[in-house]
N, C-alpha and C positions, 0 to 999 in steps of 0.2 A: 410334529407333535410336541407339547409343550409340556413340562412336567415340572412339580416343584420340589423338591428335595431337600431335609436339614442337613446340611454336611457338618458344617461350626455350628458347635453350639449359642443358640439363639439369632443364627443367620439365617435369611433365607436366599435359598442362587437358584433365581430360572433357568434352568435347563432344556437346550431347545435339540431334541434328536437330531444328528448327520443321520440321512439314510443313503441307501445306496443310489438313491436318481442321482444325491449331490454330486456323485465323484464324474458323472459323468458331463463334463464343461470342463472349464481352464480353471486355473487359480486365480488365477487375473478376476474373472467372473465371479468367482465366489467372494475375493477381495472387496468387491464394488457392492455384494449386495449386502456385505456388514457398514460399508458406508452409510447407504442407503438409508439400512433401520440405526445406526449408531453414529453419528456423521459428528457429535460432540465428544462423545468419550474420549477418553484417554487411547491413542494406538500404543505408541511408544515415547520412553520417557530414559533420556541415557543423562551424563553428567552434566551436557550445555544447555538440553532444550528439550519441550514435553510437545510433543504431537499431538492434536485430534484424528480422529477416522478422515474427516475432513481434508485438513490438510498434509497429510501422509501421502493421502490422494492426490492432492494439485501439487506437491513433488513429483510424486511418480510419473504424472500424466504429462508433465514439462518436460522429464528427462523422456518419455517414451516417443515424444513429438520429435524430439532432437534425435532418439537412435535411427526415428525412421526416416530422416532426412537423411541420413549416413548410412544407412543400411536397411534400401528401399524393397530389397530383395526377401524371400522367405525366409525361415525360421534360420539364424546362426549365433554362434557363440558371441557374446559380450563379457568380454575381462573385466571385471570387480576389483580396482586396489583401493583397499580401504583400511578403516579400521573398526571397532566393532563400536557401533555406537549408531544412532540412527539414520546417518546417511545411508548406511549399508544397505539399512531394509527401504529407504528409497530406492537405492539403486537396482538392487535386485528384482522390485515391483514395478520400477519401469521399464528393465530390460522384457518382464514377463508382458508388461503393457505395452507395450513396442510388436509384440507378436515373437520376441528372440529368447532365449535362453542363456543364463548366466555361470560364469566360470572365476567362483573368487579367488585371488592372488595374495596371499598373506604379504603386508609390504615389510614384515620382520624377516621373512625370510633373505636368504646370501642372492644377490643381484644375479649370477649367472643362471641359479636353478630356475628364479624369475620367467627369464628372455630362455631358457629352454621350456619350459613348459608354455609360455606363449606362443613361441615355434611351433610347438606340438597340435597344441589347440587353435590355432591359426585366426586367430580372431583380428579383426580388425576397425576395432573400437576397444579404447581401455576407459573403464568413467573410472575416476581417480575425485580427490579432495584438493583443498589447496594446501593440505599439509604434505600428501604425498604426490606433488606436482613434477616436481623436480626426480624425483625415482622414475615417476611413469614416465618421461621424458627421454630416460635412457633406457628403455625398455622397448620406447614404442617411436615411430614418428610424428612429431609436435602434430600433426592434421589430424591424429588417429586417437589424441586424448580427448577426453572431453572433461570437464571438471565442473562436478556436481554442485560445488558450492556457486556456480556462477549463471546457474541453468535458472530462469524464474519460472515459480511454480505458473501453474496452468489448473483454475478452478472451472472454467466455463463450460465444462462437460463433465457429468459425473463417470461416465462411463467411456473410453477411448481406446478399448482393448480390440483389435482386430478379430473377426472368427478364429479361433485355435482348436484346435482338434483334442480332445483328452490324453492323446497316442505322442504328442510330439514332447519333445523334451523339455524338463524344466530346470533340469541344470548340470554341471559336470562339475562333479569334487574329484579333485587330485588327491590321492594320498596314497604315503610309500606304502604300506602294506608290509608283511614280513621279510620282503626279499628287501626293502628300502630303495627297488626300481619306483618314482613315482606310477600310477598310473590313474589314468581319466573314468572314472563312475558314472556315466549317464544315468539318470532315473528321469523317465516321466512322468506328464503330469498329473493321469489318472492313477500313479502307482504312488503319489504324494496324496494324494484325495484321499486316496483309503485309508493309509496308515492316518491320516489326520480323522477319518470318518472312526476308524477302529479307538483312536485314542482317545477322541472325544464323547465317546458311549462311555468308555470303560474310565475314564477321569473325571468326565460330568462336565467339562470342560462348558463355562458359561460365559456372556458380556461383561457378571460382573468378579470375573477373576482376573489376578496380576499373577503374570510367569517370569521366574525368572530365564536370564540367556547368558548362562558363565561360558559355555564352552563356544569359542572360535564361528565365526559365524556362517563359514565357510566348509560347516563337519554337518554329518548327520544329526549329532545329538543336538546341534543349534536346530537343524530345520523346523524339530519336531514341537520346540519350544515356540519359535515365532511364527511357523504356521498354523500351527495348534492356536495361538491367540489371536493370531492375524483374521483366521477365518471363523473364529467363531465371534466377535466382537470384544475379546477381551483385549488386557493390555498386558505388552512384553516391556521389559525392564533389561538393556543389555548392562552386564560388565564386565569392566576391562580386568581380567585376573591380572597380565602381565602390567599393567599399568599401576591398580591400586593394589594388589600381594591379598592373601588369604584374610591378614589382620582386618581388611574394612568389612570382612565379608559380615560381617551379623549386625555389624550398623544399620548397612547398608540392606539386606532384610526387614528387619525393624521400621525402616524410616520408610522404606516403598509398601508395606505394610503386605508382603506377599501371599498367597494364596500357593503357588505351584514352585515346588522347588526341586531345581534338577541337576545333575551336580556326578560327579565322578564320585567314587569312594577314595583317593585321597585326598580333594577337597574336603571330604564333611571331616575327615582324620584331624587335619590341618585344623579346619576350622576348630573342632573341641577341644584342641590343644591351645587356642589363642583365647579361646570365652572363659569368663567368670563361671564358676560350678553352677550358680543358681540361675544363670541365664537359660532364659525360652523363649521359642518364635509360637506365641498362640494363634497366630494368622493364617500358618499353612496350615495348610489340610491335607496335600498328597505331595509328598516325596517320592523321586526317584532319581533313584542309584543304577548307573550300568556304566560301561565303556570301560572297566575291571573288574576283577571277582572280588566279591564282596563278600566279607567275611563275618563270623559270630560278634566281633567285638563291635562291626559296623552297625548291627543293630541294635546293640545296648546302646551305642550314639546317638541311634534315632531315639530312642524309647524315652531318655533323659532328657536331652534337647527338643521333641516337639510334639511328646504327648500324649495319652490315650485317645484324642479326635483324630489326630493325622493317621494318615494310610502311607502303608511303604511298598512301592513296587519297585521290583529287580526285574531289571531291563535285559535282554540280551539281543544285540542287533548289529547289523553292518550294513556301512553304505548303500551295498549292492541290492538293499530290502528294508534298511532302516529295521524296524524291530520287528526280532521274530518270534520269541517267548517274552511271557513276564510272569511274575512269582509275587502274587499279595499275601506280604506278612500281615499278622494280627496279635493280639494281642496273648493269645493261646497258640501262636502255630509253634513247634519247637527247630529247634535250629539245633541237629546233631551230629553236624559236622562242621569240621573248619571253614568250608567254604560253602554257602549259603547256593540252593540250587537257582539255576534260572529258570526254570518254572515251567509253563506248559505252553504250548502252540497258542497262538493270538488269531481270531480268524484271517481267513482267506489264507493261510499257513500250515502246511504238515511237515514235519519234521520225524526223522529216522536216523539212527545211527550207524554210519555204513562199515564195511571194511577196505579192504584194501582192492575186490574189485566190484565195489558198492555194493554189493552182497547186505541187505539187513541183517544187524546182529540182533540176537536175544538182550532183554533187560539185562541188566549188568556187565555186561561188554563194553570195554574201552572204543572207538572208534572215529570215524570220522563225522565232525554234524553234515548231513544237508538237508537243505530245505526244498521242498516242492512246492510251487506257489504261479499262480500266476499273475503277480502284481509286483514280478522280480527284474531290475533294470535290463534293457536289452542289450549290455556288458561296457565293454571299454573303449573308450575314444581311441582312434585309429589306433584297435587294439586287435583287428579277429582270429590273432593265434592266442593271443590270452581270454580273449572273449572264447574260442571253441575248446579250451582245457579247461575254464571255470563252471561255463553253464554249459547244462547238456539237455538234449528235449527227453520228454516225460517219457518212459519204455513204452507207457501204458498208450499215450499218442493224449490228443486234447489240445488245449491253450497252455496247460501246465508247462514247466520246464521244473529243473533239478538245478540247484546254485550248490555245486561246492564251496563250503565255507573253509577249507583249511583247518578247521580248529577242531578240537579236542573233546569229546562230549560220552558221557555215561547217563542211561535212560535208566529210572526204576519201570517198575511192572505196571504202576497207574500212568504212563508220560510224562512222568515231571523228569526234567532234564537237568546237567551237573554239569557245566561248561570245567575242561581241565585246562586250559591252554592251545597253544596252538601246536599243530601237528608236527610242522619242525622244530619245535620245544621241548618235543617228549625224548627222552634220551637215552641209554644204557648206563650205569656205571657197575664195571665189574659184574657184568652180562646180567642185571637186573633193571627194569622199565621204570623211568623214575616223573612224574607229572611236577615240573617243578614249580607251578602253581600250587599245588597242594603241600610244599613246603613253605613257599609262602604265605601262607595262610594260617601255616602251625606256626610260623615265628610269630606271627600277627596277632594271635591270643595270648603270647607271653605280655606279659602287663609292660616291661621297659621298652618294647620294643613297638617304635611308634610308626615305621613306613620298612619292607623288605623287599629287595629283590632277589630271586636267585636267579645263577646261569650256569649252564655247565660247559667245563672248558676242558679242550683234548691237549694233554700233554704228553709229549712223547715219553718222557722218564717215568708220569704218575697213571697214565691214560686220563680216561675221561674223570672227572672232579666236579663236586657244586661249591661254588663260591657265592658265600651268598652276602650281599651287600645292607646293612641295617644302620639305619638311622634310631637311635636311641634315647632315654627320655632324658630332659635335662638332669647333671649331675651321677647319670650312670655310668662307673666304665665299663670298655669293651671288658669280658671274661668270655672268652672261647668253650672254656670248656662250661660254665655255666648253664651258656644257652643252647652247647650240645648235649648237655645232661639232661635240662629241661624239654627239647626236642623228643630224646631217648622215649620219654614218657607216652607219647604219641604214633610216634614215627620207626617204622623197622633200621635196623642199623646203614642199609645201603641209602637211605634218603637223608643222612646227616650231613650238613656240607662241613668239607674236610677244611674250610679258611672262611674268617668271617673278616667282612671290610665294611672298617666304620665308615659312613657318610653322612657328614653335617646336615644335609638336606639330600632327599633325593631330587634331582633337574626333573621339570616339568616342563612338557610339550604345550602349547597356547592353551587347549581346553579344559588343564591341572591331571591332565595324563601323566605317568612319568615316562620319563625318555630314557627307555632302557641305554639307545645308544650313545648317552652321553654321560653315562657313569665311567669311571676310572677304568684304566688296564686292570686285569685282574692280577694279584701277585704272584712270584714265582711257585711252582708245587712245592720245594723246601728249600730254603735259604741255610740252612744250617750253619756251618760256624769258619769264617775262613782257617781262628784258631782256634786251637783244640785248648789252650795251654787256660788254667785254671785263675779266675779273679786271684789280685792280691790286694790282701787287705782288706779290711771291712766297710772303704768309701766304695771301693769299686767295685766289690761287692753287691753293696747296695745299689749305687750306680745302674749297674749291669741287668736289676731285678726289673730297674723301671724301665731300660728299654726293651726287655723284653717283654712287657707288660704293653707298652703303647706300642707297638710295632708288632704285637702278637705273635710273636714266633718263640719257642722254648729253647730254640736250638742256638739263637744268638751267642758269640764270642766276646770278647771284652775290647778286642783289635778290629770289628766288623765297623765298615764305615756306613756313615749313616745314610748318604748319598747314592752308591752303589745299594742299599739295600733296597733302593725304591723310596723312598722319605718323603712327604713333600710339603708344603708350607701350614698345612693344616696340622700335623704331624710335630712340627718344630715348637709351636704352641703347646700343645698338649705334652710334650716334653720338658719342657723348659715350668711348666708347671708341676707337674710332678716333681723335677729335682727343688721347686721351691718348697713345694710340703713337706717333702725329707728331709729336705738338709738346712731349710729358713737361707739362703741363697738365690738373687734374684740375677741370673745372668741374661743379660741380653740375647733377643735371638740371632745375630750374628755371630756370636760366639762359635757357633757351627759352624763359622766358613773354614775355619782354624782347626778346631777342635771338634772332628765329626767322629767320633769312639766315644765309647765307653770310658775306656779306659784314660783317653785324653781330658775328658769332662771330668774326672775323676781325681784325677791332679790337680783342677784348678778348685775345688771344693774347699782347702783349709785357708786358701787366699784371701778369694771371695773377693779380689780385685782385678777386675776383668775392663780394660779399654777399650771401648767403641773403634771398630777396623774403618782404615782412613783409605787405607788401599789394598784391595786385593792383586796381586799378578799370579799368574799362571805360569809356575816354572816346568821346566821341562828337559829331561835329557837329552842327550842327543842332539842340540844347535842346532836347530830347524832355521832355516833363513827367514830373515827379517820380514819375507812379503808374508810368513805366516802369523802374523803378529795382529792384531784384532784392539781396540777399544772401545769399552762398555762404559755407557750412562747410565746409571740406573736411575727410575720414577720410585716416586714415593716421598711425602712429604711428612708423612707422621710418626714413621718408625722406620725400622733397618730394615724391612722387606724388601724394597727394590737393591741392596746390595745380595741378599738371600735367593732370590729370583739371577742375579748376574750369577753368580756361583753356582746355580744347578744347571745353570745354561752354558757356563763355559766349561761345567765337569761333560755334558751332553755332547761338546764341539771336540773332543780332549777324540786320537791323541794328531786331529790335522791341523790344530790350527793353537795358537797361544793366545792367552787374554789380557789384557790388563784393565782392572777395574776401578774409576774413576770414584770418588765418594764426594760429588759434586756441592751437594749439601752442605759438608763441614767448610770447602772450599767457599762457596756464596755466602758461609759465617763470618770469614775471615775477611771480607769484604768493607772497605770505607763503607759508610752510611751513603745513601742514596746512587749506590753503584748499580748499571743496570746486567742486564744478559752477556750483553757482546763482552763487559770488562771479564763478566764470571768466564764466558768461552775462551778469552785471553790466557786467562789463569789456565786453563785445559788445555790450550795449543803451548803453554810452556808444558807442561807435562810429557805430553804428547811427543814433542821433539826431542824432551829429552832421554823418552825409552827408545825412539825411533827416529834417529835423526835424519832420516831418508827415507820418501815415498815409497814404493803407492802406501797411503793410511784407508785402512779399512776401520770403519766408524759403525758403530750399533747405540741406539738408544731405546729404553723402556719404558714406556707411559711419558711424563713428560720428559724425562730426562731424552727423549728424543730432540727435543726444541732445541738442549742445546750442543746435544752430536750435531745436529742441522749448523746450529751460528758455528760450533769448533769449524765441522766442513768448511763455509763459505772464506771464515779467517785462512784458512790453510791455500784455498785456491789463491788468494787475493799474497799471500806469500811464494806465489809459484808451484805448489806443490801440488800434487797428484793425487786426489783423493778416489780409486778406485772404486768405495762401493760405499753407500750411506743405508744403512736398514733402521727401519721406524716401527716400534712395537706396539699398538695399539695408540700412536701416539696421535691426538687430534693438531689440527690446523688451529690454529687461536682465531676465537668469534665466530666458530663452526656452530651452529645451535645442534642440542642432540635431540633425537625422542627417546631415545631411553639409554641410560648407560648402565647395562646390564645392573640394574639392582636391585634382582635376586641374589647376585652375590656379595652387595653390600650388607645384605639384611642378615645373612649369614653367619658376617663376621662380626656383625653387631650382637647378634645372639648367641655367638661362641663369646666374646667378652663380658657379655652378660653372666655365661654362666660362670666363668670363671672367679668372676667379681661373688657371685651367689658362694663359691666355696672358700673364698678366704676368712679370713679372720677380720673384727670391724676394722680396728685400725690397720689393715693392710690393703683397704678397700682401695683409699679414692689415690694413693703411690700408685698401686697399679692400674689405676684407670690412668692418671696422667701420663704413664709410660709407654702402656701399650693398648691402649685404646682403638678401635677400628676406623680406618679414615673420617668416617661418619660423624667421627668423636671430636676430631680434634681440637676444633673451634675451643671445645668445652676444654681442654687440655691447657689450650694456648693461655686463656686469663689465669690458670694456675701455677701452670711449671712453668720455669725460670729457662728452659727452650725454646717456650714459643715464640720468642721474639725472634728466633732464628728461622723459625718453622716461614713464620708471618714475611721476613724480609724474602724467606726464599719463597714464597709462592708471588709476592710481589714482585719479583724478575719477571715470576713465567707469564703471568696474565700481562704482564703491558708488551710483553715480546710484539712482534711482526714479523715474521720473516719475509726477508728478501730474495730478492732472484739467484738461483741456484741452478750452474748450467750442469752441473754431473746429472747422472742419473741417482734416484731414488726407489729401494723398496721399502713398501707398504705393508706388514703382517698384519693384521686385525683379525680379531678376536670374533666368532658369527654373531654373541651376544651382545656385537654394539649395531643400534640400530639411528642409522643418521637419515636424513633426505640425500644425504651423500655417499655413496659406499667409497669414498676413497678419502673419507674426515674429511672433506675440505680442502685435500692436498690437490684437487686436481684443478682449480682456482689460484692457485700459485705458480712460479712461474719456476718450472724446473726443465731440467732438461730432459729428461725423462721419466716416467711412473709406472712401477710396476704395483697391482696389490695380487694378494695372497690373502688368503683366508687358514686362521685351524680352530679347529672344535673347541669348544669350551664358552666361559666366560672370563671378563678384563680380570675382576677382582682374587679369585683363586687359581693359582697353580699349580698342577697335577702333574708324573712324572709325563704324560700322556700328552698335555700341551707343549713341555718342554722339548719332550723328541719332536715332536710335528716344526716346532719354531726353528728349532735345529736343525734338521734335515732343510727347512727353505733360505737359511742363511747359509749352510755349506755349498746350497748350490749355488746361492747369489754370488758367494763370494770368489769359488771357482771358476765361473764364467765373467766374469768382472776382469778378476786378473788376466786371465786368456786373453782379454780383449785388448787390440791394441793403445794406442797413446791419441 
């Protein structure tokens, strides 16, 4: 039935009902008959290339021709490495046109989770690109890839889809879930029908609508986006969040002229944080927010950016059902609590709130959500002891079953639902039940506070605690007690978090989720004061007030180091700025490696002549033998942070092993004109000898300063000497091409220098842009200050380097945020004598105390089992 609807004003969108026959066929089939009537439209339109319905289809049906030559058998898994743009949705439409079902592999993820979850899902076929050729290759056996970009379409059949039954499956998402064991989400294909049949009633979903697809294309929240426009003849619009960052998001809107907009609720955060005030998207028409809770401030975002036409729905849903509530705002509905409810049952969906032995609670009762449904996956890829604790069949008997959702949920008296979190989220502190969602969500209506998370942490000295982590608005400082005043206003006294930890951004998971698990350690319950003994003086004084201010702690001493306290590079900024406000004193941030007090920084304040450190060592009582003796290269070509990075790393190694820290830089200054690498490494192996005039030399380098630990090494062998153990920190092979070098964290420090720059003074503007600028900067730097020529000769070593044949052994640390076609940079193309890589959490560009222990810990081991080994 066809019906015509004004949604925009002075649009018209035919809208053509899903009913329930639809659901009953493949997707495949339903894909073929938007062809049929839409075979010119727009399918899909990503950064390279725009698709017809047409030829979407003679993609698909080429690669389907080719699974089935490979996999002649019935229905099985086909691996998906891709990336999110429109091969994807070829691929996925011809594994479904094949008669198989698809299993996507994010190729950002770390290589070994990769080839474990392939193992798991046992598949054998990977469709891959020729960007990610070389990944699939170490993944899978060269017979077993297939590489999409090489497949020629196939037009000569509109239709090429084998009979498939509704029952059989349409795909299997991996995702960690709250324990962070991955596991495998079967859904079928008639249980994608419906939720696409259900969303398209209730969205109006037409041929002539454009959807957006931010989130991962490999999640729920994408399917619902591309199969939603897939089967009704509209058109989907992927983007790459990780690729182009939040900033392109409303261009990028604007310029595909959208209609459906789908999005996380810290994407839309993000995004109003990066748009002009008077910007609006007049195109869309329905928003929707889910995959977080979504808060009151969420929807004054929507109301300002997209309109009295637009419709906002809050989503609530999981893999194991895709959506199972939604809640339409309007323009009169009130929103009177922090956290906005997820609304009511969607059909073919009932929902109850249980207890602890599913027992229904009364309205107003805390409990567990689950849902009764019979359109709910039939559970987990060789999963059946997790499949028989998640679903359970319906008490009452039927087709029905029961999906424990794990999560967190309060029902008013009419059904409207109130997602709190997840069940292992909910916690006690000082024997009271604390939802810390719902404290996230009171930080989130304070107006400075632009992204929260909290968590509760069991201490043995404090017990349990919320630490809750806030990103805040430019130009605001942390005040603790501020935003637990403001809290107070809201909140009973047990839900206030007892420690607030600033974060420049919070990390985000592919589909602008945040990644709880890659936020910082949280800090100690009370750091209090090593000394008790009283500031002297009114510098140190002063001094003293600002570390306790950036470091938030009251109980600080004036003798507390800054390093021991937990400190970490983000930190040393924001310090070293503060004492410039106070005191008009611009010290360098190495200053710290010397001078980590209060009270040390305090002293140098009537100076205000402070020398850039040339070499750090690592002294140490007690005459440890020489084989404990270590040299560090520090990266970093724009500022003192790679010497700042060697000092938190050799405090981390302290008290097994001694450092001494090279300042390669100043060295490569000191250099004839057109001198290359191997001379600057020369200049290093005299150093070298002469702290340690006898092997074994254990070598470490940081970003690039790894290149030239690599040339010192190889000089050392070539003098006879024993170089026990070489570790590489993030450090690439030269002419490695990258896909992404983590920059999310570049963009970070370009917007902490921005803000910094926003509080000075005019004329102290563009002095400290030329000083301490974020890598990003420095080019800009280089034509002003009277350094860059230093900066300039020494980055001109590293790019013409080569390394040569190197028979020791080599370890590898990398960073999970560098994403290469190689996971081992490129070093494993070189010709060493042996390679180990190592992986630890984080990204390249910041360092937390969190990465440093993790780095620590695989170079203590390196280095102890190196030396053990014989000659």
């Amino acid at each position: 039935m066809a019906t015509k609807s004004k949604i925009v004003p002075g649009t018209e969108i035919t809208f053509i009902e899903f009913g329930p026959a639809d659901i009953e066929q493949s997707l495949a089939q339903r894909f073929e008959q938007q062809v049929e009537r839409h075979p010119d439209r727009v399918a899909v339109r990503d950064d390279r290339r725009t698709l017809r319905y047409r030829d979407l289809n003679a993609a698909a049906n080429g690669l389907a021709k080719a699974l089935r030559q490979r996999l002649p058998g019935p229905p099985s898994p086909v691996a998906l490495l891709l990336g999110q743009d429109a091969t994807a949705l070829c691929g996925l439409l011809g594994a479904l046109k094949a008669g198989h079902f698809y299993v996507p592999l994010d190729p950002t993820h770390p290589t070994e989770r990769l080839q474990r979850l392939l193992r798991h899902v046992g598949a054998d076929v990977v469709v891959t690109s020729e960007e990610y050729r070389a990944l699939a290759e170490t993944l899978a056996p060269a017979g077993s890839v297939l590489v999409a970009d090489e497949v020629a379409p196939d037009d000569t059949d509109l239709a090429v889809t084998p009979a498939v039954a509704p029952e059989t499956p349409a795909y299997v998402y991996y995702t960690s879930g709250s324990t962070g064991e991955p596991k495998g989400v079967i859904q079928l294909q008639r249980n994608v029908l419906h939720y696409v049949m259900v969303s398209t009633n209730e969205l109006r979903i037409s041929a002539n609508d454009a959807t957006s697809m931010i989130s991962y294309y490999g999640a729920a929240a994408a399917a619902s986006d591309f199969f939603g426009a897939l089967l009704n003849g509209a058109a989907v619009h992927p983007f790459d969040l990780r690729r182009h960052g939040v900033g392109a998001l409303g261009d990028w809107v604007e310029a595909r002229a959208l209609t459906l907009f789908h999005c996380v609720p810290t994407v839309l955060r993000r995004l109003d944080r990066e748009l002009p005030p008077d910007r609006r998207f007049p195109t869309v028409r329905v928003v929707r927010l889910g995959g977080e809770p979504v808060t009151r401030r969420d929807v004054e975002v929507f109301w300002r950016r997209f309109g009295s036409h637009c419709r906002l729905g809050v989503s609530y849903g999981s893999t194991e059902r895709n959506v199972i509530t939604r809640f339409w705002i309007g323009a009169d509905t009130p929103i009177l609590t922090h956290v906005v409810p997820i609304g009511y049952e969607t059909p073919g969906v009932s929902v109850f709130v249980a207890g602890p032995t599913l027992n229904r609670l009364p309205p107003g009762e805390v409990g567990q959500i689950v849902v009764r449904s019979a359109f709910l996956g039939p559970g987990y890829w060789n999963r059946p002891d997790l499949t028989e604790e998640v679903f359970r069949p319906d008490p009452a008997g039927g087709p029905e079953r029961l999906y424990l959702t794990g999560d967190l949920g309060r029902m008013d008296a009419d059904g409207c639902l109130t997602h709190l979190g997840r069940l292992d989220a909910q916690v006690k502190v000082h024997g009271n039940r604390v939802e810390t969602l719902e404290v996230e969500a009171a930080l989130l209506d304070l107006p400075e506070v632009q992204e929260a998370v909290v968590s509760a942490v069991a201490d043995e000295a404090a017990g349990s605690r919320l630490i809750a982590y806030v990103s805040l608005a430019d130009g605001v400082p942390l005040d603790p007690r501020r935003l637990r005043t403001a809290l107070a206003a809201t909140l009973p006294v047990h839900m206030l978090p007892s420690a607030f930890v600033p974060v420049a951004r919070m990390p985000l998971l592919p589909g602008g989720k945040l990644d709880r698990r890659s936020l910082p350690a949280p800090p100690p319950a009370a750091r209090g004061s090593s000394s008790q003994r009283a500031p002297r003086g009114p510098a140190e004084q002063r001094m003293l007030a600002i570390w306790r201010n950036v470091l938030a702690d009251p109980g600080l001493g004036p003798d507390d180091d800054f390093f021991e306290l937990g400190g970490d590079s983000l930190q040393v900024v924001a310090l070293m700025t503060e004492i410039r406000r106070a005191f008009g004193v611009d010290l360098p941030p190495n200053t710290l490696l010397q001078h980590s007090t209060a009270a040390a920084l305090a002293a140098l304040v009537p100076d205000a002549e402070l020398q850039g450190l040339s070499v750090l060592s690592g002294e140490r009582s007690g005459g440890l033998e020489s084989a404990r003796l270590s040299f560090w290269f520090p990266g970093g070509v724009a500022e003192e942070e790679g010497l700042l990075r060697c000092a938190m790393l050799e405090r981390a190694l302290r008290p097994d092993w001694r450092c001494h820290v090279l300042d390669v830089r100043s060295l490569a200054a000191s250099l004839p004109q057109g001198s290359d690498l191997a001379q600057l490494a020369a200049e290093c192996v005299k150093e070298v000898l002469n702290q340690q005039p006898q092997g074994p030399y254990l070598l470490g380098g940081l970003c690039a300063g790894g290149l030239i630990a690599y040339e010192t090494a190889c000089q050392l062998l070539e003098r006879g000497a024993r170089v026990a153990a070489l570790v590489l920190r993030d450090t690439v092979c030269p002419g490695t091409p990258l896909a992404a070098r983590g920059s999310g964290g570049l963009w970070r420090r370009i917007s902490r220098t921005v803000g910094e720059i926003r509080a000075l003074q005019r004329g102290e503007r563009l002095p400290h842009l030329l000083r301490n600028a974020a890598t990003g900067l420095h080019l800009v730097a280089d034509r002003f200050d009277p350094a860059g020529q230093g900066r300039r000769r020494y980055r001109a070593l590293l790019r013409a380097y080569r390394p040569r044949p190197f028979p020791g052994p080599v370890t590898l640390i990398a960073s999970d945020s560098w994403a290469t076609a190689d996971p081992t940079l490129g070093w494993s193309a070189a010709s060493l004598g042996s390679l180990e890589v190592l992986r630890v959490p984080g990204d390249h560009q910041t360092w937390n105390q969190a990465q440093v222990a993790s780095t620590a810990e695989h170079v203590r081991e390196c280095f102890a089992r190196t030396l053990a080994a014989p000659d």
